[in-house]
Structures are given as C-alpha cells and as structure tokens.
C-alpha positions as a printed Julia matrix, in Angstrom:
192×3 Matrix{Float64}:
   0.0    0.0     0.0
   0.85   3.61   -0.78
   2.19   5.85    2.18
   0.32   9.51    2.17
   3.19  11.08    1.04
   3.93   8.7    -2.5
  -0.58   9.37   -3.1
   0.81  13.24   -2.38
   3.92  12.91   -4.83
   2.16  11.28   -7.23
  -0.96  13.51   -6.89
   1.03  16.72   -6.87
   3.22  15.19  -10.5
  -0.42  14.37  -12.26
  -1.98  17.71  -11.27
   1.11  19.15  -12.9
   0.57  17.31  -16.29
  -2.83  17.14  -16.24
  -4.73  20.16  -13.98
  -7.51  19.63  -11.89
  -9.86  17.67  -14.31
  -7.44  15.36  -16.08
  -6.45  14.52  -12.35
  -8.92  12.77  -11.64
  -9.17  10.66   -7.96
  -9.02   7.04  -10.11
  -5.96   8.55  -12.45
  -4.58   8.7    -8.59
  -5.28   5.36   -7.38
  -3.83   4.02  -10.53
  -0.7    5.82  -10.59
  -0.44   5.36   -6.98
  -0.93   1.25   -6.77
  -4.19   1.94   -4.25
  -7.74   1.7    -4.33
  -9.81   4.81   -5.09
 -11.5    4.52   -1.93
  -7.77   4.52   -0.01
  -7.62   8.16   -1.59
 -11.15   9.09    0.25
 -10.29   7.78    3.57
  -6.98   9.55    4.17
  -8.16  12.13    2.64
 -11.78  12.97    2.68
 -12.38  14.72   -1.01
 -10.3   14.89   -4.31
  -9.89  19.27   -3.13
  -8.3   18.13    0.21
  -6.04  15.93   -1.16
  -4.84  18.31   -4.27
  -4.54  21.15   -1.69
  -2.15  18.82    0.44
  -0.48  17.79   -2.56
   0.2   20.95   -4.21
   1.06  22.15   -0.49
   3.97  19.63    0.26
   5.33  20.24   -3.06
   6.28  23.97   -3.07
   8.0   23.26    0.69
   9.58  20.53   -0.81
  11.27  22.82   -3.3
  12.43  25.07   -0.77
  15.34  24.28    0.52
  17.58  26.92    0.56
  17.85  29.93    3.36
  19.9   33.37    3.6
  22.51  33.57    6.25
  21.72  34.43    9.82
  24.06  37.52    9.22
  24.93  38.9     5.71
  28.01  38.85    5.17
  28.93  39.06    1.27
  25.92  40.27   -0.28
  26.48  39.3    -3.93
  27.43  35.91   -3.25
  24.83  34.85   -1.01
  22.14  36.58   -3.02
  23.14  34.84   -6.25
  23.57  31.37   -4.12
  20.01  32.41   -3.08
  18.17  33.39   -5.86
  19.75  30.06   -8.09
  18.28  28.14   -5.98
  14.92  30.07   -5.84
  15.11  30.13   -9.66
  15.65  26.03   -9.14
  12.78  25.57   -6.98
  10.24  27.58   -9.15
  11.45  26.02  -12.34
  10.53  22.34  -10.73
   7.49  23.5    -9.6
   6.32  25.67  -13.03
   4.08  23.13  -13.83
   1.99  23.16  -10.61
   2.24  26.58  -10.82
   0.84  27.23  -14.76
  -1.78  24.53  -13.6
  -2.89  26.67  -10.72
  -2.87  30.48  -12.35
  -4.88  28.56  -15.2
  -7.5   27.22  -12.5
  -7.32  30.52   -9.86
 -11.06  31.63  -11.21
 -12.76  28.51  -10.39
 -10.24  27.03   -7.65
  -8.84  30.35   -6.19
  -7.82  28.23   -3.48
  -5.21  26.63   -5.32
  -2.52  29.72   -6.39
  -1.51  30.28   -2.49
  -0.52  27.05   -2.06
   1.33  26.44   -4.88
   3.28  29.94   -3.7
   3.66  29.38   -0.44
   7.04  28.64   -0.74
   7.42  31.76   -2.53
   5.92  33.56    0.67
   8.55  32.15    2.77
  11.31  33.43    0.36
  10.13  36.49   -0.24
  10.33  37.05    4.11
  13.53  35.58    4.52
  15.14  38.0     2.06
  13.26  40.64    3.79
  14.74  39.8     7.05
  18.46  39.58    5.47
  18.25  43.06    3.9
  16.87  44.43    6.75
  19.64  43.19    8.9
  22.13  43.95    5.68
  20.56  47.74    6.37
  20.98  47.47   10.23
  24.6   46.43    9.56
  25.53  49.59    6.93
  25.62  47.15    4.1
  22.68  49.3     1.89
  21.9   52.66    2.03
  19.86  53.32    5.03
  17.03  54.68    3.21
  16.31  52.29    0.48
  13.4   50.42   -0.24
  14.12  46.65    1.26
  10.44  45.42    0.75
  10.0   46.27   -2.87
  13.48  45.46   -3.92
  12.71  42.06   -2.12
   9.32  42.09   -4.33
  11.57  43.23   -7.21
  13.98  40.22   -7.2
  11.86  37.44   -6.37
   9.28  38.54   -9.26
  12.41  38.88  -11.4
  13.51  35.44  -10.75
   9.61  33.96  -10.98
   9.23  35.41  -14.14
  12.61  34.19  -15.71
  11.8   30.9   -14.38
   8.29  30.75  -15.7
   8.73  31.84  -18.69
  12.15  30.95  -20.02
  11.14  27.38  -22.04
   7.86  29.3   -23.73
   9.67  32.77  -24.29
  12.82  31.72  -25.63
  13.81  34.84  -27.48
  12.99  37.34  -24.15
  16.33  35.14  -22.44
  19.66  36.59  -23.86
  21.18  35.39  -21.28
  21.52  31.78  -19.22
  19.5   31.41  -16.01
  22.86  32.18  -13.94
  23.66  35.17  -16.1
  20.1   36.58  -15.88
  20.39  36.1   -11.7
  23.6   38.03  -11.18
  22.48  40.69  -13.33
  18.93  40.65  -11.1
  20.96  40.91   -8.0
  23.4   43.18   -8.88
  20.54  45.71  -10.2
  18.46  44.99   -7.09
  21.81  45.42   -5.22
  22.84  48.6    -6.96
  19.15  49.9    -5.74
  19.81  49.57   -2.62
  23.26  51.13   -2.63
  25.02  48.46   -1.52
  28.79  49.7    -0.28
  30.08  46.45   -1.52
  29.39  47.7    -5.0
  31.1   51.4    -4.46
C-alpha cells in the first residue's frame, strides 16, 4: 500500500501534467498502486487531497535559506536566488496549472506559492539586517526590492522554455544581473 506522502507525490506530479480535471481521484489510485476509496479515507475529497499535494510540493522545493548575518551580499544573493530560480522552475508546472485554474479554484494559487511567501520574508529579514549592519543605504526600499527580485527570478523561471527569445542570457547570467541591479538599488557599499 501507498504511504500519504507517494498518493501526495504522485498527486502533486499528475496535477502538474494534467490540472484539476485530467487529475482525476481514479488517475490517482492508478498511478499510486491503491484503491480509489484509499484516496477518500486519508483524505476525505479529491480538493483536500490536491490542496495537500500541491502544499507539500512547493516546501519541498524550498530548501535553501539566507545567512543568519549577511556577510557578502552578492554571493549569497546569487547562491540564493539560483536556488529560488531552481525551486520555481521544478514546480512551473503546478504553478501554470494553478494560475490557469485561480477563477474557479482560487484556493489553489496560495498554495502552490507558499514557498514563494517564505522566500520572499527571509530575504526581507536579510536586507533588513544587511541595512541594520551599513551594508545598503539606510534609506532604500528593502520590501520592494525584495518584491523586485523574487518577481524577477519567478518570471525568468516561468517563462524561459515558452519565451525563448525574451532570455539573452543563461539562467545564472540573468540572476547576477537581477541581484546586482536589485543590489545597486539599494546602494550596496560592496558595489562602491
């Protein structure tokens, strides 16, 4: 028998391929080796387990933090943002499948991002204490440059394989230029 976390892998991979109708509960049980009615009792409904499923998968993906203190800006950054640009990249199918879906299943979007929430605070918390160390300029805008690079590095990674022609550069070019314009922003002294 399946464990809950193979019916969420597998659930969260056919969602992916197939959205919400083309993932259908038997599609599940299939996939997974289990009877459709194992689905229902660990469960409870097809939305509960597709909410769990898309859930686990974009904390999954996150595995990467910013230093407790900031210490060289550029290189943590870039480390950073590669491997948020990683993370959203794996999970771009989840992700299409969701935006595609948020009129009738608005539900569906947060989860998918909440990974992206947690990024988004942690590199709020490092340029704040980058600020509270003299790294940046003291008055410059941490929360939208925050905003600024993680949409940067969504975008790139959502739309790199469809928009071919809009990506001069390679996924590790693109990031160091993103940080060193969000950096340059802020008035980072490293960069002066």
């Amino acid at each position: 028998m399946a464990t809950r976390d193979s019916l969420l892998d597998v659930t969260a991979r056919l969602y992916s391929e197939h959205g919400w109708r083309g993932t259908t509960t038997r599609r599940i049980a299939e996939a997974a080796g289990v009877n459709e009615v194992t689905l229902f009792r660990q469960f409870g409904s097809k939305e509960a387990l597709l909410l769990e499923a898309i859930g686990q998968a974009a904390f999954e993906h996150l595995v990467v933090s910013l230093p407790e203190t900031p210490s060289n800006l550029t290189s943590e950054l870039v480390f950073w943002a590669q491997a948020q640009h990683r993370s959203i990249t794996a999970m771009r199918g989840i992700i299409r499948s969701c935006l595609a879906e948020s009129e009738e299943r608005p539900g569906l979007a947060p989860q998918a991002c909440g990974g992206g929430a947690v990024a988004v605070a942690d590199l709020i918390r490092y340029l704040t204490l980058a600020g509270e160390r003299d790294m940046i300029a003291p008055d410059g805008a941490i929360d939208a440059a925050a905003i600024m690079l993680i949409n940067a590095i969504f975008m790139d990674a959502m739309t790199r394989d469809v928009m071919p022609a809009a990506h001069p550069y390679s996924p590790e070019q693109s990031i160091g230029l993103f940080v060193d314009l969000v950096l340059r922003g802020l008035a980072a002294k490293e960069l002066a």
